[in-house]
N, C-alpha and C positions, 0 to 999 in steps of 0.2 A: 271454502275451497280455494278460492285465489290466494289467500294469504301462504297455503301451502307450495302453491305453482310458487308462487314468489320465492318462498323461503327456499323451493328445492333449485330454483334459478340461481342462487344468491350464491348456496354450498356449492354447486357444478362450478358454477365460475371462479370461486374461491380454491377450489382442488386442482383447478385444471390452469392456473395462475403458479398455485406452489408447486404444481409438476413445472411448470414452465423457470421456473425460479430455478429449481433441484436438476432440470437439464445444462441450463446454463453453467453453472456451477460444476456439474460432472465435465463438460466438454471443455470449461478453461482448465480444469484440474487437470486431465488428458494431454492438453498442450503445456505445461506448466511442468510436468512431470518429465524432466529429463530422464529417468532409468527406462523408461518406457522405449522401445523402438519404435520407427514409424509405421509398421508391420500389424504389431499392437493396439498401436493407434486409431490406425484403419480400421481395426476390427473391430475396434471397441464402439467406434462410430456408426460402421454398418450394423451392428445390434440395435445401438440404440434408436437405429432409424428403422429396422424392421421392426424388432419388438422392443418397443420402449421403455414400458413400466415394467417388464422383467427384468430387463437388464440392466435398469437404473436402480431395481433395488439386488439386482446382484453384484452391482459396482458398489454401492453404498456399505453392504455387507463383505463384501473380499477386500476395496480397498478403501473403505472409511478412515481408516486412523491414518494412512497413510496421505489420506488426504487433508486432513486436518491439520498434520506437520507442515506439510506444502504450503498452507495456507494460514499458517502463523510464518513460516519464514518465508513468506513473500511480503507478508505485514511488515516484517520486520523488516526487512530490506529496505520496503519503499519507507520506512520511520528511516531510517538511519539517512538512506541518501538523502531526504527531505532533511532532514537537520544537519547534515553536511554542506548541502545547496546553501541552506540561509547562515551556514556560518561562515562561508565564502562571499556569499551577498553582502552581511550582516559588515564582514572587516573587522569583526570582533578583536582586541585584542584584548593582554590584560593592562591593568593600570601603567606596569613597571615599563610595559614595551611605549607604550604612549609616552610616556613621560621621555624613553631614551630616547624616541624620532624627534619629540621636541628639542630635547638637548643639542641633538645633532643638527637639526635648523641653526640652533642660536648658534654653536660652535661655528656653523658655515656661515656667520652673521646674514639669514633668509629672515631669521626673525630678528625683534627684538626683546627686552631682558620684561618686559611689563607683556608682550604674547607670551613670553614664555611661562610667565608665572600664571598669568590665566588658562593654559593649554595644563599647566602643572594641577592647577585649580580643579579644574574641569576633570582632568584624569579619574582625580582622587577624590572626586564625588560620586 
């Protein structure tokens, strides 16, 4: 008989984790959701706060797909500024722009003609 308490403790906790998960989730979507008014917003909130599990699965069911878009192009978003960020950080250039700052050094005699040729080296590795 315990192993059963147990096992129904285990599931309770487990359902009422992924309801907790599946809220969160609903109420960043809610904020996230520009076409939405605040108005809507509101409402969709006080539902979910009076009756939860109806209206989290009639959020899920009215605006699911809608929310799945949101939440690829917010992926998306945060991937692109993220590799924007580190291409800024990074100073990435390509070889030919390297090689011309070098030149420009050496022309401004900053370097000389043996840095240049290892900056030249180094580029084109």
């Amino acid at each position: 008989m315990q192993f059963f308490e147990v096992f129904w403790s285990i599931t309770i906790a487990f359902l009422f984790l992924a309801y907790l998960i599946l809220l969160f989730q609903i109420v960043g979507d809610i904020f996230r959701d520009s076409s939405l008014s605040g108005i809507f917003k509101a409402i969709w909130i006080f539902f979910l706060l009076v009756t939860p599990y109806i209206s989290a699965l009639i959020y899920i069911i009215v605006r699911g797909n809608g929310m799945t878009q949101r939440q690829v192009k917010a992926a998306t978003s945060a991937q692109q500024q993220g590799e924007e960020y580190l291409r800024r950080v990074a100073g990435t250039q390509s070889p030919a722009d390297q090689i011309s700052a070098a030149k420009s050094l050496l022309d401004a005699g900053t370097i000389t003609d043996a840095e240049y040729a290892q900056l030249k080296a180094k580029a084109l590795a």
